[in-house]
C-alpha positions as CSV (number, residue, x, y, z in Angstrom):
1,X,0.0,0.0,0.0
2,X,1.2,3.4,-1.0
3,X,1.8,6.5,1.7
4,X,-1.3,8.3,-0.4
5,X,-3.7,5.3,0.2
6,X,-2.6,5.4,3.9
7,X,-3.2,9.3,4.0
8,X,-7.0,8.7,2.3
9,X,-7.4,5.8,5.4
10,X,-7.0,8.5,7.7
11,X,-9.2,10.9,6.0
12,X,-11.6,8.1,6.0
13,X,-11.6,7.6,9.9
14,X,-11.8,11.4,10.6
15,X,-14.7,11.8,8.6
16,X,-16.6,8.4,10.3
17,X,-15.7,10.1,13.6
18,X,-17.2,13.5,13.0
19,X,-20.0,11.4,12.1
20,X,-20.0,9.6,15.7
21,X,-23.7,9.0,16.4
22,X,-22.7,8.9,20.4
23,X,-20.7,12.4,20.4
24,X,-23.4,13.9,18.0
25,X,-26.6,12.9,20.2
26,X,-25.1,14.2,23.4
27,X,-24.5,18.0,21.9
28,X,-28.3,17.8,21.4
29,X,-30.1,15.9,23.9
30,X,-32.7,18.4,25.9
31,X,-31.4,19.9,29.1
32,X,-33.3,18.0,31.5
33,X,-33.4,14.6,31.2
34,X,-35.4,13.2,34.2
35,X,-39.1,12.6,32.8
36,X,-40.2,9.2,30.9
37,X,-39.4,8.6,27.8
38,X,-40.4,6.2,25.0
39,X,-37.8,5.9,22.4
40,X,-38.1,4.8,18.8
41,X,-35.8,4.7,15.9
42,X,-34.1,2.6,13.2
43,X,-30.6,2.7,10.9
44,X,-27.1,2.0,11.3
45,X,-26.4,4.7,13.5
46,X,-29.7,4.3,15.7
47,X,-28.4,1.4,18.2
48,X,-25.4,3.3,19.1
49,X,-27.8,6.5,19.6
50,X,-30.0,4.5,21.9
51,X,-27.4,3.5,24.4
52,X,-25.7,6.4,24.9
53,X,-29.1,7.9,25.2
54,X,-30.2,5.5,27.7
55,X,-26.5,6.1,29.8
56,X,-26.8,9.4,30.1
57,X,-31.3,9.9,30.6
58,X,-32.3,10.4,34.6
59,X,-35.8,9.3,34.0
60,X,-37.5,5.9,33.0
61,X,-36.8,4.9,29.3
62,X,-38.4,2.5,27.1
63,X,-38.5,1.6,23.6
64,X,-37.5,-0.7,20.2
65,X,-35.0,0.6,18.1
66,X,-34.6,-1.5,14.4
67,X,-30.9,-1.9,13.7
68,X,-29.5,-4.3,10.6
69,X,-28.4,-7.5,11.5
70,X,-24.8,-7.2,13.6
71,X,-25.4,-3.6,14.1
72,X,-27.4,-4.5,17.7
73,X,-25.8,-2.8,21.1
74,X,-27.0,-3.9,25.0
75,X,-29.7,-1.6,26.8
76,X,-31.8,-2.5,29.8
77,X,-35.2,-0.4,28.5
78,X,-34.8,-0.5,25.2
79,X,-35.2,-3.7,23.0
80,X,-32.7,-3.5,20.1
81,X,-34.1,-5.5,17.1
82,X,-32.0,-6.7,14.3
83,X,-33.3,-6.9,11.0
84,X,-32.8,-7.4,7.4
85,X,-31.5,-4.4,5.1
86,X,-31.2,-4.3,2.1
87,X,-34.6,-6.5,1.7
88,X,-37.0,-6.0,4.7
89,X,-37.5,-8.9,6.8
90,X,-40.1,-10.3,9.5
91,X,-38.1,-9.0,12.0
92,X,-38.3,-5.6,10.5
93,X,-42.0,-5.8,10.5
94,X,-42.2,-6.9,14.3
95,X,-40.3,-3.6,15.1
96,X,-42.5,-1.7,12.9
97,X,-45.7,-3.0,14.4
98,X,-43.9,-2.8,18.2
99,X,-42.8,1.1,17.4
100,X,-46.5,1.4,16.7
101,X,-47.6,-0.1,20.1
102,X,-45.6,1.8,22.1
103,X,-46.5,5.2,20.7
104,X,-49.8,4.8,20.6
105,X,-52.1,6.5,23.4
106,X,-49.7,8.3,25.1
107,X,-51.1,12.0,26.2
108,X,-50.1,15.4,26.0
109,X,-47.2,15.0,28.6
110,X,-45.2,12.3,27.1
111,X,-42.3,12.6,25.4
112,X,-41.0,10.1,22.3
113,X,-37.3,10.5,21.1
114,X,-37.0,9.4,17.6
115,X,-33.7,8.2,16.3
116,X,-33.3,8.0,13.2
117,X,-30.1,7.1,10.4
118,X,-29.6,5.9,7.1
119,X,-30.6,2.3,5.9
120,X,-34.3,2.6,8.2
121,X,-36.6,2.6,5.4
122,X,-35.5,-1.4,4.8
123,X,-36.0,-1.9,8.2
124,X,-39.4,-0.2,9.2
125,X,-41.5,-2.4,6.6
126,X,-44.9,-2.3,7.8
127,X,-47.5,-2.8,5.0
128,X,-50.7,-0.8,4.7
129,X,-54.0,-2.7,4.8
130,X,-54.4,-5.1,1.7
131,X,-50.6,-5.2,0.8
132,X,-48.4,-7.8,2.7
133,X,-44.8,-7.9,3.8
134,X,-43.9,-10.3,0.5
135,X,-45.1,-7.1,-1.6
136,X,-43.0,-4.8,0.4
137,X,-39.6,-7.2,-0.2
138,X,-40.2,-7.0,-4.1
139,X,-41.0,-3.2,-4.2
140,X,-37.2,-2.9,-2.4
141,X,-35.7,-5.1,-4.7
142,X,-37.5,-3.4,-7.4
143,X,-36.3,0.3,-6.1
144,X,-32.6,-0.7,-5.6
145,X,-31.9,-2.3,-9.0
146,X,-33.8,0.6,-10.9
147,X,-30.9,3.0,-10.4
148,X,-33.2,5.9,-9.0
149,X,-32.0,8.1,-6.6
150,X,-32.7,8.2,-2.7
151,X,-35.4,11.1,-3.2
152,X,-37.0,9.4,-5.7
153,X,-37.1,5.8,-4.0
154,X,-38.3,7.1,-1.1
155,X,-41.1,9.1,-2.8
156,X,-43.0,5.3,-3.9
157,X,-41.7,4.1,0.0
158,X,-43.9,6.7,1.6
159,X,-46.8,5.6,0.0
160,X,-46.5,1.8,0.5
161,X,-46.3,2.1,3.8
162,X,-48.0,2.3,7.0
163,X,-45.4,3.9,8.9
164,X,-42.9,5.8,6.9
165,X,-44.0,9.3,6.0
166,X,-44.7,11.1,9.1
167,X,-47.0,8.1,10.0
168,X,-44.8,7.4,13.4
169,X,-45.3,10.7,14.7
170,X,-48.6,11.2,13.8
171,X,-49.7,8.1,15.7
172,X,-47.6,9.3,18.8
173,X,-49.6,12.5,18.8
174,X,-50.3,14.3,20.9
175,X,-47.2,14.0,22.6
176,X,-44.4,15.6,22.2
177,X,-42.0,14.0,19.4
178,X,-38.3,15.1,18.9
179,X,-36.4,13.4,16.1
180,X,-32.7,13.4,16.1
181,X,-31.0,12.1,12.5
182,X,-27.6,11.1,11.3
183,X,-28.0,12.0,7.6
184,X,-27.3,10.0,4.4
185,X,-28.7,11.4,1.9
186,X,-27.8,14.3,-0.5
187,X,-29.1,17.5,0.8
188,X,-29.5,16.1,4.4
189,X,-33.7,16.6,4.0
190,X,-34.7,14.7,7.2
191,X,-38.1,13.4,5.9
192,X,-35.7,11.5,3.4
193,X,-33.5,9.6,6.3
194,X,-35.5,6.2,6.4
195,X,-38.1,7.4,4.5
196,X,-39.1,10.1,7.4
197,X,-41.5,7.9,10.0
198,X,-41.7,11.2,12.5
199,X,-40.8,13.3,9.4
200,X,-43.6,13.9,6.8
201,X,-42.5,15.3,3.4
202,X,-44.6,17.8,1.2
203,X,-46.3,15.0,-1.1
204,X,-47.9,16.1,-4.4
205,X,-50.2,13.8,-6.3
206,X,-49.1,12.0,-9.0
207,X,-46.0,11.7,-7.0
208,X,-44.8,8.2,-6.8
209,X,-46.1,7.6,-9.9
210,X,-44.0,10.1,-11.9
211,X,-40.8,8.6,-10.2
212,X,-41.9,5.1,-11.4
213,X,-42.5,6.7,-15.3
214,X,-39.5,8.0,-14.9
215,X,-36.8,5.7,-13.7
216,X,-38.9,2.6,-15.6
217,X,-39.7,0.7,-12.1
218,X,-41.3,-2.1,-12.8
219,X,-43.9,-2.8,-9.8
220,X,-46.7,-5.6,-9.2
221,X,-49.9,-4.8,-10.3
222,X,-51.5,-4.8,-6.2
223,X,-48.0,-2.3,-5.4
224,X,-49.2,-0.2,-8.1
225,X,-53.2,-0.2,-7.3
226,X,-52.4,1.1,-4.0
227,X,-50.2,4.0,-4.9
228,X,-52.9,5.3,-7.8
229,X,-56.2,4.4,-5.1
230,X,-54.4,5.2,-1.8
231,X,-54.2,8.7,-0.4
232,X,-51.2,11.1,-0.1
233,X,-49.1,10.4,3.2
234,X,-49.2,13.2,5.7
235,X,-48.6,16.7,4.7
236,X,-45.3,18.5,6.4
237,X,-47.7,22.0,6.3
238,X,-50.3,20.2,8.1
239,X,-50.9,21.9,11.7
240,X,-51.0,18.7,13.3
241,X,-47.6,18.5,12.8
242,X,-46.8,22.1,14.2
243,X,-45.1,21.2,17.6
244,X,-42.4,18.3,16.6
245,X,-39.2,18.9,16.7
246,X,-36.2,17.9,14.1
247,X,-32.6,18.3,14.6
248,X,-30.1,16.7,11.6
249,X,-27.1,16.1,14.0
250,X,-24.5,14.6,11.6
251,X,-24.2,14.4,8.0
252,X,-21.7,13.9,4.9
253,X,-20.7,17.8,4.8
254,X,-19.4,18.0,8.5
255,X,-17.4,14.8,7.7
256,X,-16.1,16.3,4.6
257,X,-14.8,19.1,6.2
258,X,-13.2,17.0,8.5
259,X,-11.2,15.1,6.2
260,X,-10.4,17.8,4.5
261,X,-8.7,19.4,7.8
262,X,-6.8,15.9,7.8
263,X,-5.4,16.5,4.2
264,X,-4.4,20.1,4.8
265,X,-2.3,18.7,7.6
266,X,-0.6,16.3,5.3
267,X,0.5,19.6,2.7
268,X,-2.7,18.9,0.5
269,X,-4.6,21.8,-0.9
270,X,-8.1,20.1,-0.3
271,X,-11.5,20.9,-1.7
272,X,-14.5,19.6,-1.4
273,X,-16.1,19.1,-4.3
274,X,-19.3,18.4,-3.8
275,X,-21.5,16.8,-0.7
276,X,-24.3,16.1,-2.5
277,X,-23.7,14.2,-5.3
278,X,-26.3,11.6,-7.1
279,X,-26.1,9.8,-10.4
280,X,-24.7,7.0,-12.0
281,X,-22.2,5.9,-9.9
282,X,-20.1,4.5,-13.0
283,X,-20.5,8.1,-14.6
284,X,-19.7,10.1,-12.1
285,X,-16.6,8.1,-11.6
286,X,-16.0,9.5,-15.0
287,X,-16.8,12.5,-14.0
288,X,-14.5,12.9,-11.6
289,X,-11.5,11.2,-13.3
290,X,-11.6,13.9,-15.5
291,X,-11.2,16.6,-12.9
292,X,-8.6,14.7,-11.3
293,X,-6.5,14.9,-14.9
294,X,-7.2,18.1,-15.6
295,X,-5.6,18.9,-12.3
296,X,-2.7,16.6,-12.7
297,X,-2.3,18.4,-16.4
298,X,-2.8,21.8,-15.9
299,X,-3.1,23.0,-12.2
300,X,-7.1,23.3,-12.4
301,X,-9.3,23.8,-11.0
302,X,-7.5,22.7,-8.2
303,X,-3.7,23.3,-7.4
304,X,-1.6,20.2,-6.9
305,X,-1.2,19.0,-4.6
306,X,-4.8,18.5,-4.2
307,X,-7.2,16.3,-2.9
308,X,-10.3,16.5,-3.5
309,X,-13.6,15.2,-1.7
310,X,-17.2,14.1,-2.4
311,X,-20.0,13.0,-0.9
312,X,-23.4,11.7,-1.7
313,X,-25.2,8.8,-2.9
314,X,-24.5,7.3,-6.2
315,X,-27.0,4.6,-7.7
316,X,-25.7,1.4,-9.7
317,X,-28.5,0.4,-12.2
318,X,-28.1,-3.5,-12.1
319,X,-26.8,-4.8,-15.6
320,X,-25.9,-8.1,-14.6
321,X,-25.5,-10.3,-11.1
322,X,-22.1,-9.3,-10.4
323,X,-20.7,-8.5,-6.2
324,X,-20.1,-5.6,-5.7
325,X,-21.6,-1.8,-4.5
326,X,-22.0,1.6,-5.6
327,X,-18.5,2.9,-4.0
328,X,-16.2,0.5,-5.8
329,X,-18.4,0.6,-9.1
330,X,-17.7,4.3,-9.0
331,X,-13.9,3.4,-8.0
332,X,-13.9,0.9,-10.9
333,X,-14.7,3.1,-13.9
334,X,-12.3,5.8,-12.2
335,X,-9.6,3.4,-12.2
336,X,-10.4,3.1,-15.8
337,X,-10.5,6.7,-17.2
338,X,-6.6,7.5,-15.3
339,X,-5.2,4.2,-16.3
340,X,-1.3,4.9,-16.5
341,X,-1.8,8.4,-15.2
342,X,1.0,8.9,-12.5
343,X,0.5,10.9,-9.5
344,X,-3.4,10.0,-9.1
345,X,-4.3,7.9,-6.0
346,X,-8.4,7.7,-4.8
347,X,-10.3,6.0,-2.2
348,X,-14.1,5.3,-2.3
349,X,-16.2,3.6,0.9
350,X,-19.1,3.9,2.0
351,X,-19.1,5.4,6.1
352,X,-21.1,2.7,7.2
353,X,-18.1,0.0,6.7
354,X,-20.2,-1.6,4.5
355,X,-20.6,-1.0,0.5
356,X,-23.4,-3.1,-1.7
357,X,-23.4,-7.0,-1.1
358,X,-19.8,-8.3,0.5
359,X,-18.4,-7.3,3.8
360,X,-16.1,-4.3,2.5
361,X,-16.2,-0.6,2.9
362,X,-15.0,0.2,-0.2
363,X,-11.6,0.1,-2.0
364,X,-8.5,1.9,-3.1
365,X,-7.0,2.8,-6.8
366,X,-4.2,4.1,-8.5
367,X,-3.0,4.7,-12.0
368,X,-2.0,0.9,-11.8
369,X,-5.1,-0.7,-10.9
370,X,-6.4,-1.7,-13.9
371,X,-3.4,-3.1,-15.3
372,X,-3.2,-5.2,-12.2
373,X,-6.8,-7.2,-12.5
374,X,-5.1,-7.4,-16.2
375,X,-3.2,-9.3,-15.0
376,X,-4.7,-11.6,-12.7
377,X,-6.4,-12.7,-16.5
378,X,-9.2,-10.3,-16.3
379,X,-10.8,-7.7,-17.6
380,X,-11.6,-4.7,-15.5
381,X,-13.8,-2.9,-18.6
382,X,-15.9,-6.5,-18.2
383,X,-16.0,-6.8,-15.0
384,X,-17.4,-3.5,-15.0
385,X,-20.0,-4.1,-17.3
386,X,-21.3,-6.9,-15.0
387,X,-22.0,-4.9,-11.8
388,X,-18.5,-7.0,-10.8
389,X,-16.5,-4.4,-8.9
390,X,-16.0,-6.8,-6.0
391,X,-14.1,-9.1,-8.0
392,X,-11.5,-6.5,-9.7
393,X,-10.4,-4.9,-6.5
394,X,-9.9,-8.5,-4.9
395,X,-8.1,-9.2,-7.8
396,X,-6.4,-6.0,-7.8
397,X,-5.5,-6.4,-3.7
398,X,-6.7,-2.7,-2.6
399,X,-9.9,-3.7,-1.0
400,X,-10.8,-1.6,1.9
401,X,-12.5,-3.2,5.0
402,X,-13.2,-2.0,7.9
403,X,-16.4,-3.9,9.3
404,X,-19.5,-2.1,10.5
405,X,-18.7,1.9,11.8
406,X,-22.0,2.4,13.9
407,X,-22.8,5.4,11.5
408,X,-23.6,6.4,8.0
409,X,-23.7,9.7,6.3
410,X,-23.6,7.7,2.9
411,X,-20.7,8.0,0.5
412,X,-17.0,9.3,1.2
413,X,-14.8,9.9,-1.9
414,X,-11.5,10.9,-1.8
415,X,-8.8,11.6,-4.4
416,X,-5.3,13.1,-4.5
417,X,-3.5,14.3,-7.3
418,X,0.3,15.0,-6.9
C-alpha cells in the first residue's frame, strides 16, 4: 500500500468520527433529562444512539430501536431489534408494528425521542391494509436495481407504507415527538432519512407515480393499485404536525470538512467538491477522473497537490448479477478513465463500513489498478459491465475493509493528485 492510500485511510476515519452518532446525540439531547421517555428509531447509526441515550437519561426509558443485523448494542429499557436491510425482513416488520404499540395512546405529557439514520426505510416495513410484507420485499428489490436516486425511491416508500411518511409521529400524537437524524442522503432533507416515519415530506399527487414513469420501475400490479387508489401520506404544512421537533445532527458535509482538515495537515490543498452528489455511480466516476486529470495536467481547478472530496449517494443500475456496490463501481470506472496516469491515487467507501453486497467498505485505486486485474487474466472494462466491482479490486489487492462503523452519512470519496 502506498503513503497516499494510507493518507486517504485516515481521511476516512476522521470523517466516520465526525460522524459519531454517540458524540453527536449528546450535543443535542434536551437539558433535563429526568421525565419518561419512549424511544423509537431505526438505521445503522440508531443502536449506538440509543445507548448512549439511555447512559446518560435520569428518568425511565423505554422503547424498540430497528438496527440491521450485527449492528445490535445492549440496553436494559430498550429492546434493540436486528433486521434485514437491504430487503425488509419479518423481524423488521415486528419492530415496525412494536414502534407502533408503544407510541400509541400516550397523552399530551409524554415525550418520544425518535432516532433516526440511514438504511431505516428497509427496516421499518410495515404494510398498509391489503398489501403484505412479500409485496414490500419486491418493491425494495425493485427500487434498488432501478438506479433511482434516494429522493425518488423514497417518494414510492412513503406511499407503501403504514409507517414511513410522518406516520410514526402522527400516531404518537399528541405528545411531544423530537427526532434526532444522522443524515445520508444528498441534501440532508430529514423526511428523506429512512423514508421520514416522524418526518412527513410535502407529497404532491401523482408523486410516486411520476418517479416510477421515470426511472422505468417495474412494480406488481396490487403495489401499483395502492399507490394510484391510496391517499397522499401526511402533509409537512399540516398543523398537526406544528409542535415536533427535528434536529439533523451529523451528515456527509461536516465529515467532509473534517477530512479535509486531515489532508491540509498532510500539505494537500483540499477541496470539497461536492456533498451532494447523485447519479450513475459508474458516470460520475467518469466524471470525476476527469477533474482529477485536468488537475494533474494543468493546475485546475484545483492546485496540486490537491485532494479533493465528495460525498453523496450514487446509484448502480443492475446490468448483470455481479458483487459488488455503488462505492467500488464508482472506483472501478475511475480506475479506468486514469489508467497509467502517474500521481493519481483515490479511495471510495461507504461510512457505514459496509458498501453493496460483500463485507467491505470500499476500495482503493491508482494509475495501476487496472493493469493489475489485467493481469490476474481479467478484464476490469468486463467486469465493470457486470456490476463486478467486488471481483476486480480482490483481484487488484486494494480492498478496503473495515467492518461495520455504527454510523452512516452515505458516501466518502477521496482523491489526491500530486
Amino acid at each position: 500500500m502506498n503513503d497516499d492510500f494510507l493518507i486517504l485511510e485516515e481521511m476516512f476515519g476522521a470523517a466516520v468520527d465526525a460522524a459519531d452518532p454517540a458524540k453527536a446525540l449528546l450535543r443535542h439531547l434536551p437539558e433535563r433529562k429526568d421525565m419518561p421517555v419512549v424511544v423509537v428509531g431505526a438505521g445503522k447509526a440508531s443502536a449506538v444512539m440509543a445507548a448512549e441515550l439511555e447512559r446518560v437519561w435520569q428518568g425511565p426509558v423505554r422503547g424498540a430501536v430497528a438496527v440491521p443485523y450485527g449492528c445490535g448494542r445492549k440496553c436494559r429499557g430498550i429492546e434493540i431489534i436486528e433486521a434485514s436491510h437491504p430487503v425488509p425482513d419479518k423481524n423488521g416488520l415486528r419492530a415496525s408494528e412494536c414502534m407502533m404499540n408503544l407510541v400509541s395512546g400516550l397523552g399530551a405529557g409524554d415525550l418520544v425521542i425518535a432516532l433516526i439514520s440511514g438504511g431505516g426505510s428497509a427496516l421499518l416495513p410495515l404494510p398498509p391494509p391489503g398489501l403484505t410484507l412479500n409485496d414490500e420485499q419486491e418493491l425494495n428489490r425493485a427500487l434498488l436495481a432501478s438506479g433511482a436516486p434516494i429522493s425518488a425511491m423514497n417518494r414510492v416508500r412513503r406511499e407503501v407504507s403504514a409507517i414511513k411518511g410522518g406516520r410514526l409521529a402522527l400516531a404518537a400524537l399528541p405528545a411531544r415527538v423530537i427526532t434526532y437524524v444522522i443524515s445520508d442522503v444528498p441534501d440532508d432533507n430529514p423526511a428523506d432519512v429512512a423514508s421520514g416515519p416522524t418526518v412527513p415530506a410535502r407529497p404532491l399527487p401523482g408523486d410516486a407515480m411520476n418517479c416510477i414513469d421515470r426511472y422505468r420501475i417495474v412494480l406488481p400490479g396490487p403495489i401499483l393499485n395502492h399507490i394510484r387508489s391510496a391517499a397522499l401520506p401526511p402533509h409537512a404544512d399540516d398543523p398537526v404536525f406544528s409542535g415536533i421537533e427535528t434536529h439533523v445532527i451529523a451528515s456527509a458535509a461536516a465529515s467532509l470538512e473534517a477530512a479535509a482538515t486531515v489532508a491540509e495537515r498532510h500539505g494537500l490543498n483540499a477541496a470539497i467538491v461536492a456533498s451532494a452528489i447523485e447519479g450513475e455511480a459508474r458516470d460520475v466516476g467518469k466524471m470525476m477522473a476527469a477533474i482529477a486529470q485536468e488537475v494533474s495536467n494543468f493546475d485546475r481547478p484545483f492546485r496540486k497537490p490537491a485532494a479533493m472530496l465528495s460525498g453523496g449517494e450514487t446509484t448502480v443500475t443492475l446490468r448483470s448479477e455481479g458483487r459488488g456496490g455503488r462505492n467500488t463501481e464508482f472506483l472501478l470506472s475511475f480506475a479506468l478513465a486514469i489508467e497509467d496516469c502517474g500521481g493519481v491515487t483515490a479511495m471510495a467507501a461507504d461510512t457505514d463500513g459496509i458498501d453493496g453486497t460483500e463485507t467491505n467498505a470500499g476500495a482503493f485505486a491508482d494509475g495501476s489498478t487496472a493493469s493489475r486485474i489485467s493481469s490476474q487474466g481479467l478484464s476490469p472494462a468486463e467486469l465493470l459491465s457486470q456490476n463486478d466491482s467486488y471481483q476486480a479490486f480482490k483481484a487488484a489487492g486494494t480492498l478496503f475493509e473495515t467492518g461495520p462503523t455504527g454510523t452512516n452519512v452515505n458516501d466518502f470519496r477521496a482523491i489526491i493528485v500530486r
